[in-house]
Every structure is written in C-alpha cells, then in structure tokens.
C-alpha positions as CSV (number, residue, x, y, z in Angstrom):
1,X,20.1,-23.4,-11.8
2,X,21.2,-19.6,-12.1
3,X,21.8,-20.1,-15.8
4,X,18.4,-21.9,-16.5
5,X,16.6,-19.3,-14.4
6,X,18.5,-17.0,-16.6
7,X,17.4,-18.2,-19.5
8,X,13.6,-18.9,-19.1
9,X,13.4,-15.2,-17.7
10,X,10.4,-15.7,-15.5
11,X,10.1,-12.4,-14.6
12,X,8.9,-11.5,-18.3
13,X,7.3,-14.8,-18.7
14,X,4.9,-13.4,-16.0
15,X,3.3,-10.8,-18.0
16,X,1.7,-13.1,-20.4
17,X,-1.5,-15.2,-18.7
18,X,-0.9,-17.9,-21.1
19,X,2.9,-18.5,-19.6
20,X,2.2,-18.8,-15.5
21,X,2.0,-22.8,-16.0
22,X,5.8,-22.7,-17.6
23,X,6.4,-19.7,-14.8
24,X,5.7,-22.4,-12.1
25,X,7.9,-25.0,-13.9
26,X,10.5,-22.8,-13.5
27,X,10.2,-21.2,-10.2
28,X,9.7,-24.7,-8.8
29,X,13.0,-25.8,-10.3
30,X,14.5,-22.7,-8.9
31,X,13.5,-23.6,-5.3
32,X,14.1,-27.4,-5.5
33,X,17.5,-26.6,-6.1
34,X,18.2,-23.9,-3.4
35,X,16.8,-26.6,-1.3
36,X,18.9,-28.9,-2.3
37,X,21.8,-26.4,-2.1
38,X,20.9,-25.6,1.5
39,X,20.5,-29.2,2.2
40,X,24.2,-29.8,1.6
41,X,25.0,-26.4,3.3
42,X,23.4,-27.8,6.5
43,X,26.7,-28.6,7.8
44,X,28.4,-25.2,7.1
45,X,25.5,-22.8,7.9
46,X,22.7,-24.5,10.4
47,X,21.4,-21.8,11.4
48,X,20.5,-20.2,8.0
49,X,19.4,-24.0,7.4
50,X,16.8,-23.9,10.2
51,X,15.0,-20.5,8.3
52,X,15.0,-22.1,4.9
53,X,13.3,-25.1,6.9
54,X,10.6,-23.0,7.8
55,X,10.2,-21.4,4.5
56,X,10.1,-25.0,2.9
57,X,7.6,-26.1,6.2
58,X,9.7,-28.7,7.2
59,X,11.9,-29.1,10.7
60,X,14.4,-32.0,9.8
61,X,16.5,-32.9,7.0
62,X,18.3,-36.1,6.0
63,X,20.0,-37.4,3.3
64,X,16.5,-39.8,1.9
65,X,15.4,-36.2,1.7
66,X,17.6,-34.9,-1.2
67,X,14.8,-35.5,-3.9
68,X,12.3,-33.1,-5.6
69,X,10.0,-31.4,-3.7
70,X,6.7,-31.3,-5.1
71,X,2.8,-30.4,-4.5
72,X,3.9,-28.7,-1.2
73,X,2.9,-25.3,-0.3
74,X,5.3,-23.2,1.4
75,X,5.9,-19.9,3.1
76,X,6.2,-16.3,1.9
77,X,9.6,-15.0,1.2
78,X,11.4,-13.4,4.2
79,X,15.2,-12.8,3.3
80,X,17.3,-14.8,5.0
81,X,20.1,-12.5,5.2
82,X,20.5,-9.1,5.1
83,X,23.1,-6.9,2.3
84,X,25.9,-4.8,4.5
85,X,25.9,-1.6,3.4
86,X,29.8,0.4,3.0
87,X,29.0,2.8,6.0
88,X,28.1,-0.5,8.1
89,X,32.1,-2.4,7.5
C-alpha cells in the first residue's frame, strides 16, 4: 500500500481539479488497507484497534468483515499515537 501510495503521489495529484476523482481512488485504497492492517492487529494492539473503530464508525470487528469498505463516511483524522520526542526517553 505504502508503495502504491508512493507512486500515485496524491498529495500533488490534489492540486489539479481534474485529478480529485483518481485522488479518492487512492486515498480510499489507502484506508481500506490500514483497516485491514488494524483488523489483523486487533489481537496485538486492542486498544489502538478500538480508536481506528471509531475513526472507521464501526464498534466490532470479525473476520466476515475483512472486505473493502466502501460508500461509508468516516471521521476526521485524530492521530492515534503520539511521536516521543529524545528529551522524553
């Protein structure tokens, strides 16, 4: 995903009117697969799990539920973790 994200450069695609359908394309694929990547993290981090459930607006998770998610309007970014800084190790 990194690498495809990479590659189709959204952040300049952006600028140009004509690009925002192929800039949702590729933020959407972008978020389906953190999604999916947090839905097989559920096990390892649950309680970062329950945030990104929020963001995504939904409360459970079960295997059925590892497809595409489409058409579904979700929250505003809030980061889910915060970068430690040297003077705070």
């Amino acid at each position: 995903i990194n690498q495809y994200v990479d590659q189709q450069k959204p952040w300049i695609l952006a600028k140009n009117p004509d690009s925002l359908e192929q800039v949702q394309k590729v933020c959407s694929m972008a978020l389906n697969g953190f999604r999916l990547l947090m839905q097989l993290l559920a096990p390892v981090l649950p309680q970062m799990v329950k945030k990104v459930q929020v963001f995504f607006n939904e409360n459970h998770w079960s295997w059925s539920d590892m497809h595409p998610l489409l058409g579904k309007q979700i929250q505003a970014y809030e980061p889910l973790l915060m970068r430690l800084q040297p003077e705070q190790w």
